[in-house]
C-alpha positions, 0 to 999 in steps of 0.5 A: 518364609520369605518373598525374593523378588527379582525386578527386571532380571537380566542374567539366567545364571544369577537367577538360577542360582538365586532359585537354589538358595531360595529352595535351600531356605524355603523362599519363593521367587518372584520375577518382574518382566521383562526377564532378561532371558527365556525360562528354558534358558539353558544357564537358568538350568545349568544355574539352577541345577536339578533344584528348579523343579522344587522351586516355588517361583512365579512370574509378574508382569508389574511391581504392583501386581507382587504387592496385590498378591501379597498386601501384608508383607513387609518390602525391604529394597535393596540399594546401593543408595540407601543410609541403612545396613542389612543388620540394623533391620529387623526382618520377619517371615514372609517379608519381601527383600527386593532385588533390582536388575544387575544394570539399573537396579531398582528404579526410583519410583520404587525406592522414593516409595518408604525411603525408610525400607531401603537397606544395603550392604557395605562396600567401598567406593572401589566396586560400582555393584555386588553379584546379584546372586551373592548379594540375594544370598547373603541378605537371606541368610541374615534374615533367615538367621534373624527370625529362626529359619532352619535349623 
């Protein structure tokens, strides 16, 4: 249904409970290395609770490799830079919604790639960042209700 890539995870706790919503919507994760934690990390389990074993995941070494494997997919960055909010995007199944790690985000390199792909969620000026965990939920669910996902 849809790609959730995480670039350079850094907290077990946010990726496991990222790897529960994406089994509750029927998403797969994908995580970029270097992973900030062991996959047997005890908070990823704790996080992730008896649901990690339902969870289609997989692991990449680069941002280029996520693109190989899935060259038709549409990518949606997610920034605090971007101009463009989360509900003026049209999302479709098997879209790719990207996720930069919780200290630096996505790297430049990436988002300089189609500037145009590049979403947000509103905030004042008051908070630096969102959860990463709340922000990859609330973006999945927009696009899960935008195209029809579960009943």
């Amino acid at each position: 249904m849809l790609n959730i890539v995480l670039y350079q995870p850094e907290i077990p706790q946010n990726t496991g409970n990222i790897g529960r919503t994406c089994v509750a919507i029927g998403a797969k994760l994908w995580m970029i290395r270097p992973l900030g934690f062991h996959l047997d990390d005890r908070y990823l389990k704790r996080a992730g609770m008896d649901y990690w074993q339902h969870l289609d995941w997989a692991v990449a070494d680069n941002w280029n490799e996520v693109r190989r494997q899935l060259p038709d997919s549409q990518v949606w960055c997610l920034t605090k830079t971007a101009t463009r909010l989360v509900w003026d995007v049209e999302f479709q199944p098997n879209d790719i919604l990207l996720f930069g790690s919780e200290s630096r985000g996505l790297p430049a390199s990436i988002l300089l790639e189609d500037a145009q792909r590049n979403i947000k969620l509103p905030m004042t000026d008051l908070v630096r960042s969102l959860n990463l965990a709340s922000t990859v939920n609330t973006v999945a669910y927009e696009a899960v209700r935008q195209f029809g996902g579960l009943a």
